[in-house]
N, C-alpha and C positions, 0 to 999 in steps of 0.2 A: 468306568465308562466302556461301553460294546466297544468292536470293532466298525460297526456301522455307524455308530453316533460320533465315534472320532474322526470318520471320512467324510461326515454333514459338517460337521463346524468347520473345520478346516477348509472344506470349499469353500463355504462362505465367508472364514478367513484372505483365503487367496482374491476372491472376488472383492471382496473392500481394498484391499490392497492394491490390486489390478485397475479397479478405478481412481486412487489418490494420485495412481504415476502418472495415468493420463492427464487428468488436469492440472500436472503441473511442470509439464510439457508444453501448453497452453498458452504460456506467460511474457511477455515481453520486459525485460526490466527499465525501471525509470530511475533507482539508485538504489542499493543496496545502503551506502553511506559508511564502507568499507577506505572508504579516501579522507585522511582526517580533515577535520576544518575547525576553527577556532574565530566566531566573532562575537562583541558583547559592545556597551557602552561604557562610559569610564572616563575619567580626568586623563589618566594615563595614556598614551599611545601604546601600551605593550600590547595591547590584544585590538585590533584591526571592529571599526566597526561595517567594513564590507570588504568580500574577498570574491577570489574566483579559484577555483582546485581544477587540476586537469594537466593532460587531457589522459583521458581513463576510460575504458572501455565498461567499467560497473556503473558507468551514470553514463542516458541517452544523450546523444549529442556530444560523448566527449568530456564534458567541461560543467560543473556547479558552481552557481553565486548565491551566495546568502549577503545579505544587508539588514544590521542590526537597528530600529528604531524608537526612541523613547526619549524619557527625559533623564539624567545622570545625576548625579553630586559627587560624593566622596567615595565612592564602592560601584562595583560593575553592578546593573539596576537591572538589565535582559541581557540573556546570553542566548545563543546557539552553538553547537558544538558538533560537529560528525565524531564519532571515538574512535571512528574504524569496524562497531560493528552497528551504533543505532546511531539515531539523531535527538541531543536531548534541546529540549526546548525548558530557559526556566527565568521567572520576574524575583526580583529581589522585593521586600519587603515596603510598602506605598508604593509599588510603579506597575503600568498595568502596559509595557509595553510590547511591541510584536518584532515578527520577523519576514523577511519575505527571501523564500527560495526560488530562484531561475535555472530552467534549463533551456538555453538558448544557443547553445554554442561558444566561442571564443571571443569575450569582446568585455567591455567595461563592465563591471560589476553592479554597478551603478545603473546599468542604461538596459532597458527589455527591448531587444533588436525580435521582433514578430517573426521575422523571417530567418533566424538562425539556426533551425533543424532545419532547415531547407525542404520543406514537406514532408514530414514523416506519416505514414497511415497509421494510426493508432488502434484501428478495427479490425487489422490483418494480422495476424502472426503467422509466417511460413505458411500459409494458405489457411489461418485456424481462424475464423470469425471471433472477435472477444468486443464487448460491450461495458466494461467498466475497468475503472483503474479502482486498483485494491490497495489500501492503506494499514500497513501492521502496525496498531498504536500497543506499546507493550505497557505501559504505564500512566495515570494521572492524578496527581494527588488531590485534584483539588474538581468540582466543578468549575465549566465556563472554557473548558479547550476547546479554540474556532479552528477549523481548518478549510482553507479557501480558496479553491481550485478556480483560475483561469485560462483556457485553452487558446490561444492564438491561432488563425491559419494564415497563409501567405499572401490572402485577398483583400485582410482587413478585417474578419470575421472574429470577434470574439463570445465566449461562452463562458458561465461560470455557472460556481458548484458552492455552496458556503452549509459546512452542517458544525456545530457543536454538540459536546456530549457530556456526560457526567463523571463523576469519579470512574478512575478504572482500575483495577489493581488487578489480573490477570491477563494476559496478553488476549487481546481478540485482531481477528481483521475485517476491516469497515469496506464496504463496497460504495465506490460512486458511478452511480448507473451516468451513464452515455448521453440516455433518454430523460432524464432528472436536471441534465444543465440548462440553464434560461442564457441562449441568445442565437446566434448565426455562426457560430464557428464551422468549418468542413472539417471535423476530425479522420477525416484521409487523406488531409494535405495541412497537417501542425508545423506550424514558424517556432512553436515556444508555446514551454508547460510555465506554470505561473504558482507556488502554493503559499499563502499567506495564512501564517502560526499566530493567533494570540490567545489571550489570558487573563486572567485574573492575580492578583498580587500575590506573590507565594508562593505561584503555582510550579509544578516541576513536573515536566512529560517529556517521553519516550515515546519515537516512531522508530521500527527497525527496517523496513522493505517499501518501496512502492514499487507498484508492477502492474499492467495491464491483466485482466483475466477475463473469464466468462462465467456463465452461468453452471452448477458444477449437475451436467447431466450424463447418467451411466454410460457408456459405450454399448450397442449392440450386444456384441458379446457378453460385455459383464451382466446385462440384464438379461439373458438368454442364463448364465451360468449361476444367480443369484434366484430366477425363478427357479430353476434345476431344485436348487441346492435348498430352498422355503419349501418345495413340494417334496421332496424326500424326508423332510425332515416332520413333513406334517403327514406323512405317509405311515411315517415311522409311531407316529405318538397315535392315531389310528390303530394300525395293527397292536400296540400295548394295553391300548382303550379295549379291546377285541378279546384279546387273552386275559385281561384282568377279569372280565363277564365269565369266560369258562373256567 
């Protein structure tokens, strides 16, 4: 390869890259899920069917409660789990049951206090406008994963979000627009995020990250040096176009 064509890719190397950092600078985190947790259902008391972890700065507000729900016999039947680096969600064999995660603050595990972010904006980051909470599902063995987003604000206003999806077997991230949730909620002033997991019998899924984000558009710049970098390069295949003639 020329000297000139290895200075066209390359910009336009640096320019994809220049734009991946920006947007993800972007992001407000809602839980990585880096804070273990451990609930299921079960005969047993050894494994808690609701908890609360905290207080930690990788999940908003401090503090996470999962509450595990279904029906039980002789073996745990739904689990939820944090490992420290995802969240698996999984039904044991006949039970089709769910889970519901809060973030609310410090208070019963059991109980969704509306008002326990104490108004968070969730449209702002450090002055960056963002429009949807993005969900990293790395895994799903099976069709029928619901995930089911309720917004709380401090007024009384609530909003929700409900999408299922199909098998996944490579990690994607799922966007929930802003604009897409049916009710009153003021997502500039959130009491408490609300996500409700279920399933299908068998089923075994992985979430790694929720995080606020936006819409992923160039920077000035990058699209000042991405045009540059498309026109030199179409420049170039011209001028070869030109000398293969003579």
């Amino acid at each position: 390869m020329k000297t000139s064509q290895k200075y066209i890719f390359s910009l336009l190397a640096a320019t994809a890259m220049l734009g991946a950092g920006t947007t993800q600078a972007n992001a407000l985190l809602i839980d990585d899920f880096s804070v273990r947790q451990d609930t299921g259902l079960q005969p047993l008391p050894s494994i808690p069917s609701s908890s609360q972890v905290g207080p930690d700065i990788s999940i908003i507000g401090g503090f996470r409660d999962i509450e595990v729900m279904g029906d039980a016999d002789d073996t745990i039947e739904t689990r939820i789990r944090a490992t420290g680096t995802a969240l698996s969600f999984s039904n044991d064999d006949g039970t089709t049951g769910f889970g519901t995660i809060v973030w609310d603050g410090d208070d019963d595990p059991t109980v969704l206090d509306p008002m326990g972010l104490g108004g968070i904006d969730l449209t702002d980051h450090d002055g960056v406008a963002v429009d949807r909470l993005l969900v990293e599902i790395i895994s799903a063995d099976l069709a029928g994963l619901e995930l089911h987003f309720n917004i709380y604000d401090l007024v009384g206003g609530v909003s929700t979000l409900l999408r299922d999806f199909g098998p996944i077997g490579d990690s994607v991230t799922e966007a929930f627009l802003f604009d897409n949730f049916m009710g009153d909620a003021d997502f500039t002033n959130v009491g408490a995020i609300e996500l409700k997991i279920s399933g299908p019998a068998e089923i075994d899924a992985r979430l790694a990250m929720i995080e606020t984000g936006k819409r992923r558009v160039p920077e000035p710049l990058t699209s000042l040096w991405t045009l540059a970098g498309v026109s030199a390069l179409g420049g170039l295949c011209a001028k070869k176009k030109v000398a293969s003639r003579n």
